[in-house]
Every structure is written in C-alpha cells, then in structure tokens.
N, C-alpha and C positions, 0 to 999 in steps of 0.2 A: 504494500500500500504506500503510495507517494501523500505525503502533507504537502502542501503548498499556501504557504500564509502568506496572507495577504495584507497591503501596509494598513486594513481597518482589522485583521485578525492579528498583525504584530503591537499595533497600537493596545486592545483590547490585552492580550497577554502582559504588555508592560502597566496594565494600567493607567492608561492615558487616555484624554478624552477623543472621540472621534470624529476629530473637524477637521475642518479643511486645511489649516495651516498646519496641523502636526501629517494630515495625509502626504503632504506634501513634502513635511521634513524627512520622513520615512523613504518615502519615492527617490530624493535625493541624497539618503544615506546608501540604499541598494544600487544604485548608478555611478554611486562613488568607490563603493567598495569591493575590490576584485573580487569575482568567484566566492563573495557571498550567500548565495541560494544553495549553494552546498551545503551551507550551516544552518542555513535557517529552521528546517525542522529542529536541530536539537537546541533553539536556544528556548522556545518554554520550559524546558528541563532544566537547562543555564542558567536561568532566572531563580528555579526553585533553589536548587544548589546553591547558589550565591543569598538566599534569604536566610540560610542555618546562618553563616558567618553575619551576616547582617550589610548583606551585598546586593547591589540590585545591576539592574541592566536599566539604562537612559537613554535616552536622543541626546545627544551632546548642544547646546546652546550654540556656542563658538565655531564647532567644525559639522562637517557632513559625515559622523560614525558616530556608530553604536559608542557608548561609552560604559564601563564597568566601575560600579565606584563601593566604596565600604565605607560608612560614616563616621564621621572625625569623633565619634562618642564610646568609640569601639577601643577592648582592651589592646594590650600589645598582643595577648594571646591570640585573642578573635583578629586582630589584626594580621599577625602569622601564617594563620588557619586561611584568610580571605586569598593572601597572596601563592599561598601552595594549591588552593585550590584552582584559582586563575591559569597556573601554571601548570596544573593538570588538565583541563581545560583544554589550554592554550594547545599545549602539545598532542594530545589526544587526537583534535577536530582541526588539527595545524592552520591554527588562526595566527595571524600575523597581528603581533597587538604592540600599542605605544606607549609604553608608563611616562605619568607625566610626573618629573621629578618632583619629590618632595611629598608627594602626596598618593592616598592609596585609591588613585583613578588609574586608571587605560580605557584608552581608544582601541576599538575593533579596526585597523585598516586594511586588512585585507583574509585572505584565506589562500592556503597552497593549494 
C-alpha cells in the first residue's frame, strides 16, 4: 500500500491549520527539498517519535524545510535522547539535515 500525503494531510499530521498560506508553505517546502516524497510517509511516525523526547516537526518560518526542533525547557537528558534520536532518524531514512548551531533545531534539506 503506497501513503501519499498531501500538503492538507501533512499540515493536519503537524497540527497546523489548513489555509491557504500554510498550503502553500508546504507546497514550497516539497519543491525545495530533494527527493523528499521518499520520506514523506514515515514522517507521521517522525512526528510521534520526536513527541516522547519532547520534539516536534514545523514548517520552518525563515526557510523552505521541514524543521525539527526540541524545546528550550527540555532537560540535558531529554535533550541527548532528542538528538540521538534525530540521528537515528537521520541515518535510517538518509535525510540530509542542517543543525543550526547553538540550538536543538534542524532543517530537513534534502533526502538520499
């Protein structure tokens, strides 16, 4: 069986509302980022995963990509845990990701 989400079923997954400006940011995260629809079924799963650590998946404000982030309220442990899991993740579903220094965010930019 093939998923195929779509940017009002990736929105819905992330929790976001479904208008037209966020259909849109979606639209131009998938156009921006190689060989993303490879990944796309398993990030409702990506999502949950990252909820244990206290991690979500976002539209990025700033750029056109997915962004992963763990909230700045989070222990160092939970913090540890968020970034091993990323990193499992990462490697598993060979996502090409961009930590932005300083801070326990990545951007999704690509996929192998």
């Amino acid at each position: 069986m093939h998923l195929e989400l779509t940017p009002e079923a990736i929105l819905a997954q992330l929790g976001y509302n479904q208008n037209e400006q966020n259909i849109q940011k979606v639209k131009k995260i998938l156009s921006n980022t190689p060989n993303i629809e490879a990944f796309l079924p398993h990030l409702p799963s990506f999502a949950d995963a990252l909820a244990v650590e206290k991690g979500y998946i976002a539209l990025s404000n700033s750029k056109d990509y997915f962004k992963i982030k763990c909230d700045a309220d989070s222990s160092a442990a939970n913090e540890e845990a968020f970034h091993e899991l990323v990193k499992h993740w990462s490697d598993k579903y060979k996502l090409q990701l961009q930590r932005v220094v300083g801070k326990n965010t990545y951007y999704i930019i690509g996929h192998n």
